[in-house]
Backbone as CSV, one residue per row, in Angstrom:
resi,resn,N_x,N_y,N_z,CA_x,CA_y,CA_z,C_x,C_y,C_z
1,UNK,0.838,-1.189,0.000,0.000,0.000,0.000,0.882,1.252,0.000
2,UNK,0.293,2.364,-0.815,1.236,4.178,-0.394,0.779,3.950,0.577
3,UNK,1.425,5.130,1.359,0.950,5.876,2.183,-0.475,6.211,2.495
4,UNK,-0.893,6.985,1.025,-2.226,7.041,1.121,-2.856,6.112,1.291
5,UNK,-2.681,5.072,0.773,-3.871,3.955,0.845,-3.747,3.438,2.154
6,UNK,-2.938,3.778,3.245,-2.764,2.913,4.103,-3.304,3.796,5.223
7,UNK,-3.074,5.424,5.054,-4.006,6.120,5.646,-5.643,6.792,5.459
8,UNK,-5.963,5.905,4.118,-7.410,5.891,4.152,-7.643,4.714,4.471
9,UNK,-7.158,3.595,4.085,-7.738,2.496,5.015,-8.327,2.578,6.361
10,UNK,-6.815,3.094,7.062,-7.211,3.391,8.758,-8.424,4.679,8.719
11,UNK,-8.672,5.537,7.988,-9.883,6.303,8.447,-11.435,5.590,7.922
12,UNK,-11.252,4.708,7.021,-12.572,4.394,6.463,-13.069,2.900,7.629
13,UNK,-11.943,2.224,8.372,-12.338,1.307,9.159,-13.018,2.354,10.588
14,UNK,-12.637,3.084,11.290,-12.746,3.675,12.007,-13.680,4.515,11.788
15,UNK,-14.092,5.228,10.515,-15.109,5.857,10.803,-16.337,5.130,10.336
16,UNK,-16.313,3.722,9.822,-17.406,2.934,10.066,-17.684,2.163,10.872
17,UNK,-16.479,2.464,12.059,-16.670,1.219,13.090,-16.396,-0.272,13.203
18,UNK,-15.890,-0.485,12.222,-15.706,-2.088,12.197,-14.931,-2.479,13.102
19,UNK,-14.636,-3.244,13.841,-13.626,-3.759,14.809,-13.021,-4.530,13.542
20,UNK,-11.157,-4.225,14.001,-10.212,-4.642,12.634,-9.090,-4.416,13.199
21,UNK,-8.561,-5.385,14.944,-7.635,-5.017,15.538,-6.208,-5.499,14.640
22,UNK,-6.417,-6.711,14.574,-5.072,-7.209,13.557,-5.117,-6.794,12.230
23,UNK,-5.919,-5.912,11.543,-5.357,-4.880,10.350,-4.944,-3.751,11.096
24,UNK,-5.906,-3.400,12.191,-5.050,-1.794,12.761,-3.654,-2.103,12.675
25,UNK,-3.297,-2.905,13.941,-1.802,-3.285,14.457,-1.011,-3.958,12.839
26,UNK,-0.974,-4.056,11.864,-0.781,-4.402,11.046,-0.120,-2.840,10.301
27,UNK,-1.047,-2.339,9.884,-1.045,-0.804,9.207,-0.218,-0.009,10.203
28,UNK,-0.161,-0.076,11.851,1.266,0.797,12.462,2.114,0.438,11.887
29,UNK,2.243,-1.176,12.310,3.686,-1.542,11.834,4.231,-1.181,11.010
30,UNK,3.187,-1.660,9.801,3.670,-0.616,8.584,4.036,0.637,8.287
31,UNK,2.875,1.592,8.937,3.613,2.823,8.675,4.206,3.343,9.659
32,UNK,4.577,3.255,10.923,5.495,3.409,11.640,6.936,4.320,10.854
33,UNK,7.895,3.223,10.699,9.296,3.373,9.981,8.612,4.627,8.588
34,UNK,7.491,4.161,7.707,7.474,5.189,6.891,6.655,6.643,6.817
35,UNK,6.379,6.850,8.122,5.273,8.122,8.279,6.397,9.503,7.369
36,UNK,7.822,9.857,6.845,8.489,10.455,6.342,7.669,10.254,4.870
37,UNK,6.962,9.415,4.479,6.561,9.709,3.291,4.779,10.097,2.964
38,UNK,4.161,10.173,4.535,2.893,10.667,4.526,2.748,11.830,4.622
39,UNK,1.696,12.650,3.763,1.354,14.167,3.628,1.314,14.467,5.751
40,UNK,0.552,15.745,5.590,0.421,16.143,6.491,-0.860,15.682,6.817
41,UNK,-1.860,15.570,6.026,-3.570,15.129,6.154,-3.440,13.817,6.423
42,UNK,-2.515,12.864,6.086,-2.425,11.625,6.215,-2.397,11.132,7.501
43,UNK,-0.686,11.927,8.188,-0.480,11.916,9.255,-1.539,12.097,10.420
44,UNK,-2.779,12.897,10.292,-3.763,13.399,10.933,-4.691,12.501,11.101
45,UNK,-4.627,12.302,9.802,-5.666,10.984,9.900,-5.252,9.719,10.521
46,UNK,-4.188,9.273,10.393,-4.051,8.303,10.761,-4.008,8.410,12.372
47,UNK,-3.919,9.062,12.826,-3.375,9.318,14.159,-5.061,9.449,15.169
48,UNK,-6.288,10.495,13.932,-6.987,10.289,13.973,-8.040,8.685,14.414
49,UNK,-7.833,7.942,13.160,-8.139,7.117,12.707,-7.847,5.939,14.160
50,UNK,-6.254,5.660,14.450,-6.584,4.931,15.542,-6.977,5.370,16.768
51,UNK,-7.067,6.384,17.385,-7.551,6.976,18.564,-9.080,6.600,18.052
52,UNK,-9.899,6.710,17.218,-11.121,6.716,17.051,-10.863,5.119,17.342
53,UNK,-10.641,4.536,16.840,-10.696,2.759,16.821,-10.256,2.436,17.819
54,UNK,-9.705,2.972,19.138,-9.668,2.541,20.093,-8.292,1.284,19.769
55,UNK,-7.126,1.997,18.808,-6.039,1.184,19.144,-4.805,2.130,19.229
56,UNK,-4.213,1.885,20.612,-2.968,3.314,21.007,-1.914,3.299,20.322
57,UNK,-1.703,1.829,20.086,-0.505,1.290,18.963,0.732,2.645,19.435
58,UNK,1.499,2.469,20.128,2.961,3.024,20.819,3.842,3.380,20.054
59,UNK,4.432,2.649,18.882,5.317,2.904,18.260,5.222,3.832,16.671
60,UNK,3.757,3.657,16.528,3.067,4.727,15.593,3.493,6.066,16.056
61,UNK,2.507,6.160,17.399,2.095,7.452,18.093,4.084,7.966,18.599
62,UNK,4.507,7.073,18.618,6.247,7.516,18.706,6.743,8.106,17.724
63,UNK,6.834,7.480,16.279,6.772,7.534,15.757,6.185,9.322,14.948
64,UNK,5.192,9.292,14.954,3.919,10.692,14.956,4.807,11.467,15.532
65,UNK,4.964,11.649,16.798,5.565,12.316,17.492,6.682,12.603,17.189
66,UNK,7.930,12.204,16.022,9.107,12.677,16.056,9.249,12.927,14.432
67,UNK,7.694,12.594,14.186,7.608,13.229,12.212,6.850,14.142,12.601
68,UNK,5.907,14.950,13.154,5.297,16.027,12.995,5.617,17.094,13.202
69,UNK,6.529,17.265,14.717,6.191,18.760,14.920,6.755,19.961,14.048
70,UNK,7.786,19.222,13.173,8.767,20.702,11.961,7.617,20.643,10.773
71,UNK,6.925,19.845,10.848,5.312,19.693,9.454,4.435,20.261,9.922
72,UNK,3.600,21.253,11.677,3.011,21.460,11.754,2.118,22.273,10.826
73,UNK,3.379,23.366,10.201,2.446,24.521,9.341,2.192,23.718,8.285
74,UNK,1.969,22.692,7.638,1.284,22.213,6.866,-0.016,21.211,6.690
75,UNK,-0.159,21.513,8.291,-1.347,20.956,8.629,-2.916,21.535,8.825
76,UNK,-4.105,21.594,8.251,-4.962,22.027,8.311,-5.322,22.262,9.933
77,UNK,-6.195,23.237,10.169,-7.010,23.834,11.891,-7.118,22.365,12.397
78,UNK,-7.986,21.931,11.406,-9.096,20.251,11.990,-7.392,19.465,12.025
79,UNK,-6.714,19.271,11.616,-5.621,18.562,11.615,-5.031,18.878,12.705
80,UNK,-4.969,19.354,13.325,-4.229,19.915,14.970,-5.024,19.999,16.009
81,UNK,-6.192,20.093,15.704,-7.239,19.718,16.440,-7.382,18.272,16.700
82,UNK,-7.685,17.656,15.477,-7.404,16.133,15.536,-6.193,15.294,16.090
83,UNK,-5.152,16.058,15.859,-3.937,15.238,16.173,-3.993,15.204,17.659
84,UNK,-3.922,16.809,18.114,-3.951,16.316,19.876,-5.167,15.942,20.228
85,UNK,-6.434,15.781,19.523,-7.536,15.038,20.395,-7.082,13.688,20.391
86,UNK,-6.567,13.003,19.455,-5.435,11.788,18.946,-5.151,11.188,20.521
87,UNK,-3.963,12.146,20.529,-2.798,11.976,21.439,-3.483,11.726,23.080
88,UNK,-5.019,13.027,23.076,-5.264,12.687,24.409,-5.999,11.534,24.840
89,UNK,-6.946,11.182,23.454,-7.500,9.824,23.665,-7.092,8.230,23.778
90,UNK,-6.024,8.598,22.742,-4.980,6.996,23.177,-4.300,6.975,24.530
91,UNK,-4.264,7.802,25.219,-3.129,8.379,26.365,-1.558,8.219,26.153
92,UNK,-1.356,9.118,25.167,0.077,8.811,24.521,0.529,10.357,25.070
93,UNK,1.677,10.184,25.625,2.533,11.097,26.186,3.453,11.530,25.000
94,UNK,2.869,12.717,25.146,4.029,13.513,23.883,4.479,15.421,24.389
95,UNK,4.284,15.744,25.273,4.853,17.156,25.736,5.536,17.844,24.860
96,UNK,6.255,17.635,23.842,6.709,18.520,22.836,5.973,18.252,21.426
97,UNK,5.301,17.312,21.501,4.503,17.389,20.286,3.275,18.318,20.631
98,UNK,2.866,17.686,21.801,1.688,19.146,22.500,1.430,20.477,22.878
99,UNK,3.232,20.663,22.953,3.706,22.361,23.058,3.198,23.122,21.554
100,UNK,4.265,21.983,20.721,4.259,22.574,19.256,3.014,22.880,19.008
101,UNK,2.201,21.863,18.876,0.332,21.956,18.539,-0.514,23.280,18.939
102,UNK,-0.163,23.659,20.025,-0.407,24.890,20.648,-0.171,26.051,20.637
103,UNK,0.876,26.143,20.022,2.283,27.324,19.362,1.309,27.552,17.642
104,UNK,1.188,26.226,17.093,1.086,26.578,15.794,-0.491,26.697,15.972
105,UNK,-1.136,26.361,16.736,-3.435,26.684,16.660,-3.069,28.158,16.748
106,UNK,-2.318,28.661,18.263,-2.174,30.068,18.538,-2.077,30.738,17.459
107,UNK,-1.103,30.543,16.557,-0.810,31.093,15.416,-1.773,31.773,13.896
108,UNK,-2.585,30.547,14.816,-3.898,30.436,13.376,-5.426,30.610,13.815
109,UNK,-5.457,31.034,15.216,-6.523,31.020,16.169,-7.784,31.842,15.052
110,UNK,-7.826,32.708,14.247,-8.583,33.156,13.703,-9.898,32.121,12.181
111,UNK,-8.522,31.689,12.062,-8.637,29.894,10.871,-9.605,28.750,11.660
112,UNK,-9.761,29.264,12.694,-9.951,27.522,13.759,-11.945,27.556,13.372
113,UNK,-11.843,26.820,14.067,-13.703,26.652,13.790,-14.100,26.294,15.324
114,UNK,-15.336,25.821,15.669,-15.918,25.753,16.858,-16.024,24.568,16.932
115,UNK,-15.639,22.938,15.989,-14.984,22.035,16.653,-13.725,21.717,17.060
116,UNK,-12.793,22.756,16.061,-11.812,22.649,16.387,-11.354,23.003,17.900
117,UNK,-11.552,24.589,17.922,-11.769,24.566,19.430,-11.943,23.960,20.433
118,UNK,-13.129,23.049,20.338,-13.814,22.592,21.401,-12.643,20.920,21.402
119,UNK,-12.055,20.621,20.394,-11.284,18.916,20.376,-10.455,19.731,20.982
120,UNK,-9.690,20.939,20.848,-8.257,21.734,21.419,-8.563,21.241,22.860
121,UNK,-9.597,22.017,23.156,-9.984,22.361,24.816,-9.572,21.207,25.644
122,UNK,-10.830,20.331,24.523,-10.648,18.844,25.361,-9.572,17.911,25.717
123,UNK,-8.428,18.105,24.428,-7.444,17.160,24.316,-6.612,18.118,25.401
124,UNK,-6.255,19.257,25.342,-5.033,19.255,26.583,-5.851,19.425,27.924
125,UNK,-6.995,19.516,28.513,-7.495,19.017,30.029,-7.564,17.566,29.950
126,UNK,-7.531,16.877,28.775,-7.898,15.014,28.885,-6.176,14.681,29.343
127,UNK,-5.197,15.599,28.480,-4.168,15.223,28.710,-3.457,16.020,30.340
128,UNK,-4.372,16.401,30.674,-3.583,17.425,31.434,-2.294,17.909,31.327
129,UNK,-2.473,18.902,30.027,-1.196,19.394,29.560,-1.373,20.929,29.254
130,UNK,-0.581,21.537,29.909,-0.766,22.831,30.266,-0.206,23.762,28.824
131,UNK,-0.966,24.516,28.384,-0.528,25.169,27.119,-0.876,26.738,27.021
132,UNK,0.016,27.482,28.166,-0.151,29.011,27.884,-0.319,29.462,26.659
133,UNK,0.338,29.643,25.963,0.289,29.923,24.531,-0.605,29.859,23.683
134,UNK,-1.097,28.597,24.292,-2.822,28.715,23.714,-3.681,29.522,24.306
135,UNK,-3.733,28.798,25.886,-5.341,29.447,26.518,-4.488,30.432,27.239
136,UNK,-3.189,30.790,26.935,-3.233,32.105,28.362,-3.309,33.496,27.835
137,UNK,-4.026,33.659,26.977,-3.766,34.953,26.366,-5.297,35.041,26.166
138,UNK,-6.322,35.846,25.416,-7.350,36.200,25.529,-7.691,35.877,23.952
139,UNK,-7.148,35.443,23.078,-7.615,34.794,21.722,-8.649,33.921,21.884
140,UNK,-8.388,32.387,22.716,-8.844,31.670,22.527,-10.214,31.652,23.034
141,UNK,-10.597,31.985,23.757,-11.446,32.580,24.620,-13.026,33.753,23.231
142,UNK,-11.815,34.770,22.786,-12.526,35.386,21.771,-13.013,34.660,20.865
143,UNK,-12.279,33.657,20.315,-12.848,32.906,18.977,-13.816,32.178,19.808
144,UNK,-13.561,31.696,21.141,-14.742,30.821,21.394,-16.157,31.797,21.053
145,UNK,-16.271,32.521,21.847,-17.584,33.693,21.944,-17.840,34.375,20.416
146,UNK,-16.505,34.457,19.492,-16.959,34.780,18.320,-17.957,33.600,17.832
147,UNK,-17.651,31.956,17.997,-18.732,31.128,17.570,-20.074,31.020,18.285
148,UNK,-20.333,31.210,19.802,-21.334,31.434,20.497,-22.793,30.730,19.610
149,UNK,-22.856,31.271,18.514,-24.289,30.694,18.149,-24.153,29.307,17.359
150,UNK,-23.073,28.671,17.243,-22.803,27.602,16.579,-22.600,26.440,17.253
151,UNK,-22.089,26.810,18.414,-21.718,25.503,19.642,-22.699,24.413,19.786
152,UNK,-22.623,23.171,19.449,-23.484,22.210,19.540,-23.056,21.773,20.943
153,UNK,-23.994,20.892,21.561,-23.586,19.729,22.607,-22.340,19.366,22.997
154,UNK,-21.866,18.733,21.871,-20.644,17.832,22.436,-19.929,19.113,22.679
155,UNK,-19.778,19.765,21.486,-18.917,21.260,21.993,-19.158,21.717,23.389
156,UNK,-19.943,22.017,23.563,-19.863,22.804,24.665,-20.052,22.004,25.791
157,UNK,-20.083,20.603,26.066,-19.861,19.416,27.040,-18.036,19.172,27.137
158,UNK,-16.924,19.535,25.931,-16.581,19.284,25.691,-15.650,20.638,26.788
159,UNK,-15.991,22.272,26.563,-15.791,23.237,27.074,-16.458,23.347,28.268
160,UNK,-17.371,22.470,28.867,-17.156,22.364,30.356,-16.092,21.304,31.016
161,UNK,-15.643,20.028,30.278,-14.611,19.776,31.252,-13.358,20.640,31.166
162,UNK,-13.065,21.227,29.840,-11.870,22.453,30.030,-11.999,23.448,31.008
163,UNK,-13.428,23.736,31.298,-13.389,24.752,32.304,-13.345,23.948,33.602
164,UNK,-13.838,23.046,34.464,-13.386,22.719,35.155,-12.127,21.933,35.596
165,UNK,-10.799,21.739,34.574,-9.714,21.145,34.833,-8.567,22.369,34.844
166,UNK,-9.387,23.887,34.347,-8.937,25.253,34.425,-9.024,25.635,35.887
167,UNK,-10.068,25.173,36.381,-9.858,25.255,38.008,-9.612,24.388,38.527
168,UNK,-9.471,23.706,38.132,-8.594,22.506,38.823,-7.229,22.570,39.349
169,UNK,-6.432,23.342,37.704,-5.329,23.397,37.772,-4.790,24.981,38.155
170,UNK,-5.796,25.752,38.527,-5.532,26.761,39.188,-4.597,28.066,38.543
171,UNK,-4.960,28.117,37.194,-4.303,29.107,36.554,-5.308,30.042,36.322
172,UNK,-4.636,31.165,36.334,-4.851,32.521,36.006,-5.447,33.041,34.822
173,UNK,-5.859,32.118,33.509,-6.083,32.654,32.478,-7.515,33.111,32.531
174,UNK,-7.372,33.728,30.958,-9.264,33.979,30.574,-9.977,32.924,30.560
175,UNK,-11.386,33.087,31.240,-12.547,32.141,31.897,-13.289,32.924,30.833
176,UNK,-14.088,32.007,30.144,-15.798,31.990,29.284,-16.793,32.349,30.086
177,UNK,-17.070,33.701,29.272,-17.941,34.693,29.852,-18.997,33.822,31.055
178,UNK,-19.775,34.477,31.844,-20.520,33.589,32.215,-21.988,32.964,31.321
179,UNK,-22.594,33.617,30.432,-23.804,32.957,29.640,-22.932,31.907,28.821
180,UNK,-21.748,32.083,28.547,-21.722,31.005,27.678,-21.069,29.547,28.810
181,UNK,-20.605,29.945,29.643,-20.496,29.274,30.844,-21.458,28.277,31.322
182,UNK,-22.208,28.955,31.542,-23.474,28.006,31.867,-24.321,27.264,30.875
183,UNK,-24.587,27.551,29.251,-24.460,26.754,28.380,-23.733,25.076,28.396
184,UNK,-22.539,25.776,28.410,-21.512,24.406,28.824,-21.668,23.653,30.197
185,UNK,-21.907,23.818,31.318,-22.262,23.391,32.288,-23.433,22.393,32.000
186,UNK,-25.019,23.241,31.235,-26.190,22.676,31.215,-26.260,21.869,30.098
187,UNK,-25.067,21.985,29.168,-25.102,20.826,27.868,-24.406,19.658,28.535
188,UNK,-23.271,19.795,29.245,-22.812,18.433,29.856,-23.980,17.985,30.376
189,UNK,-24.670,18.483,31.586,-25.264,17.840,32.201,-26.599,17.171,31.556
190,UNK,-26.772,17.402,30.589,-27.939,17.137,29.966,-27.538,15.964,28.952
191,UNK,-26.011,15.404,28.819,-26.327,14.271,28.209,-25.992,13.179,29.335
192,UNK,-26.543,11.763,28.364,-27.396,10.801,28.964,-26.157,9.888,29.118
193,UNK,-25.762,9.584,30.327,-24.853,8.752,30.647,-24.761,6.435,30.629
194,UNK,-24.472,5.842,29.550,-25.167,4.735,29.695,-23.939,4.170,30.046
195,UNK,-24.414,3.131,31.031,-22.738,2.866,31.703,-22.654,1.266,30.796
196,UNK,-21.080,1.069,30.670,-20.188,0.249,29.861,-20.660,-1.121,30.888
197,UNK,-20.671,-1.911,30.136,-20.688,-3.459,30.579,-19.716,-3.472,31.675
198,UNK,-18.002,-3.420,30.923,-17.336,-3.433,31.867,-17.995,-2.744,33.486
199,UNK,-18.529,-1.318,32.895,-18.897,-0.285,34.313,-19.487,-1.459,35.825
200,UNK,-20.449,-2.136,34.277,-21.688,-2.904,35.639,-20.604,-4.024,35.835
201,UNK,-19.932,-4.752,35.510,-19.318,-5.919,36.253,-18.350,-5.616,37.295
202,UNK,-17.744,-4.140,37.180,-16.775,-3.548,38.397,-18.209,-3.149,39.609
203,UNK,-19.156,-2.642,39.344,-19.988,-2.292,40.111,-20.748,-3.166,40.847
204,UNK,-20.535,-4.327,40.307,-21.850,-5.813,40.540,-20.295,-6.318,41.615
205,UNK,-19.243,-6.266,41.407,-18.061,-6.631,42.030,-17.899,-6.133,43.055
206,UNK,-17.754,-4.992,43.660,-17.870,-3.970,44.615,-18.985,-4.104,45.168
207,UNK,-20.373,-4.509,44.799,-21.376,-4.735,45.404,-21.415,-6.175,46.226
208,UNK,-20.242,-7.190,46.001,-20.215,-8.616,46.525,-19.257,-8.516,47.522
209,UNK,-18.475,-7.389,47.751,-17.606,-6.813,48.791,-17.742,-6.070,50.017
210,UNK,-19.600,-5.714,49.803,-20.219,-5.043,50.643,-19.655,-3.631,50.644
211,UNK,-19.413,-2.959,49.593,-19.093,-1.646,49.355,-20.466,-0.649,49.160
212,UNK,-20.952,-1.443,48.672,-22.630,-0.697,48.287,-22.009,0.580,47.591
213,UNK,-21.743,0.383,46.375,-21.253,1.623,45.285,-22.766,2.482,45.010
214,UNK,-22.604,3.678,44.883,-23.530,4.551,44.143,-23.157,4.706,43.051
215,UNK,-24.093,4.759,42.114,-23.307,4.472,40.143,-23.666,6.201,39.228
216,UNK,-22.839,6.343,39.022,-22.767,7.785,37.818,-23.513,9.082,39.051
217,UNK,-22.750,9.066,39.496,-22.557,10.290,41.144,-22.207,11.481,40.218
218,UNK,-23.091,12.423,40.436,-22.769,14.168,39.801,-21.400,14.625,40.560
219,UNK,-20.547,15.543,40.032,-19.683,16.298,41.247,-20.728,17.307,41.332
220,UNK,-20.270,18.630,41.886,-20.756,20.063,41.717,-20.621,20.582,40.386
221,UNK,-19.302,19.944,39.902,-19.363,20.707,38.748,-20.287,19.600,37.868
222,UNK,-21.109,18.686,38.117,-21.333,18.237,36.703,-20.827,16.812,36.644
223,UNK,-19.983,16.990,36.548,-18.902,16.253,36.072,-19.443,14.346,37.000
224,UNK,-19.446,13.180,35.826,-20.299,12.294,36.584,-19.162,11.306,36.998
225,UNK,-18.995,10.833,38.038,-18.151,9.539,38.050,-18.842,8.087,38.415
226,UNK,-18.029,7.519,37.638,-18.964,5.868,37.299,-19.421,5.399,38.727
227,UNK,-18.115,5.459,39.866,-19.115,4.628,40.851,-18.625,5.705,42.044
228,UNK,-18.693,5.536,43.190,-18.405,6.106,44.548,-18.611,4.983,45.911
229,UNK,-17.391,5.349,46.419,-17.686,3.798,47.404,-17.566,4.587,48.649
230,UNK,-17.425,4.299,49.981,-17.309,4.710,51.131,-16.279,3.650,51.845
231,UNK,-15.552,3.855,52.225,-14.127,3.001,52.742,-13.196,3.840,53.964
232,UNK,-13.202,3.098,54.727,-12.756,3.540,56.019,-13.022,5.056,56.351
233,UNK,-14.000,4.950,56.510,-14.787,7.136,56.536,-14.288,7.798,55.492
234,UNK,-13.948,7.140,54.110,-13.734,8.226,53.186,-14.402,7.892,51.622
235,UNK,-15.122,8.613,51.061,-15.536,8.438,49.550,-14.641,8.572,48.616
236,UNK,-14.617,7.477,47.800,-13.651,7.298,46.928,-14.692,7.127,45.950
237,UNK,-13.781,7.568,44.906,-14.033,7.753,43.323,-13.853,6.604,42.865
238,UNK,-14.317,5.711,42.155,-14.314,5.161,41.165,-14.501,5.159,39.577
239,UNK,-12.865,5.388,39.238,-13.412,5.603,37.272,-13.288,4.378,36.539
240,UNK,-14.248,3.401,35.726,-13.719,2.529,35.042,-12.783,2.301,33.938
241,UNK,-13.614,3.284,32.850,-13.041,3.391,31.831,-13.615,4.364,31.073
């Protein structure tokens, strides 16, 4: 296969869903050693492509990581958007691929769109990876409110966990006005949480331990966690997956 064919493969399995673990792991291997001969859209995609399919494949995402960041400017908004939503969903540690990503959106903050945004937001609070350059200046913030009437759901579910991992992590930057604030707050909370098989067999487990779990517990902010147990006078969190 080119390149190309090997990075539309990986987006056309993934964005139809097929489970296709031994072609995924097949197609890293492969392009691993040759990502030097994939465009920049390729690279995106592919990187795309297995984070969506739910395969982290290590030596790809290594790989990714030491062909992209001097190619950033030839990567489309959605392409940098995608790449670190990529990076935060496989849980692949890359800190200088995530600096760069952030350096070059900043750059183009006017180009971006209101998913792009909203995958930005998400991928560095999923990664907890701190990116002044992006959010510490008052751009990102503007383009958000410049889209204001476009923000769907996931978007703005997506811009409430950024805002609460913004206080989490206790920095100083620009905070989303408050109307659009509470948007994001009342779109998280308003979608419908269905818990994973796995969820109920950790929960049905904990329940044979005499833990008596409470299942998909609100915080204050919203924010739901799968179970909550009570253990020696203290509530503990439980996340499955």
């Amino acid at each position: 296969f080119s390149a190309q064919g090997i990075a539309n493969t990986a987006w056309a399995f993934a964005t139809a869903a097929v489970p296709a673990p031994q072609l995924f792991d097949a197609m890293a291997a492969e392009a691993a050693p040759r990502l030097h001969d994939f465009n920049a859209q390729n690279l995106a995609n592919m990187a795309w492509a297995f984070a969506k399919a739910g395969r982290p494949a290590p030596l790809l995402f290594e790989a990714l990581a030491a062909e992209a960041p001097a190619r950033l400017h030839q990567f489309s908004g959605q392409g940098l958007a995608n790449t670190a939503w990529a990076l935060a969903t496989v849980g692949h540690s890359s800190p200088a691929l995530l600096d760069a990503i952030a350096s070059e959106a900043a750059s183009r903050m006017g180009g971006l769109n209101s998913q792009d945004l909203a995958n930005l937001a998400w991928a560095y609070a999923a990664a907890d990876h701190l990116a002044p350059t992006l959010f510490g200046g008052p751009a990102f913030v503007v383009s958000l409110c410049n889209c204001y009437s476009g923000l769907v759901v996931e978007e703005l579910s997506q811009l409430h966990q950024w805002q609460v991992w913004l206080r989490e992590r206790g920095v100083d930057w620009p905070q989303l006005p408050l109307p659009l604030s509470q948007r994001c707050c009342e779109a998280f909370h308003s979608v419908e949480v269905t818990p994973s098989r796995l969820q109920s067999d950790v929960a049905c487990t904990l329940r044979s331990l005499n833990l008596s779990p409470k299942e998909e517990v609100r915080t204050l902010d919203h924010i739901s966690l799968d179970a909550v147990v009570t253990y020696r006078g203290h509530h503990v969190a439980v996340e499955v997956d």
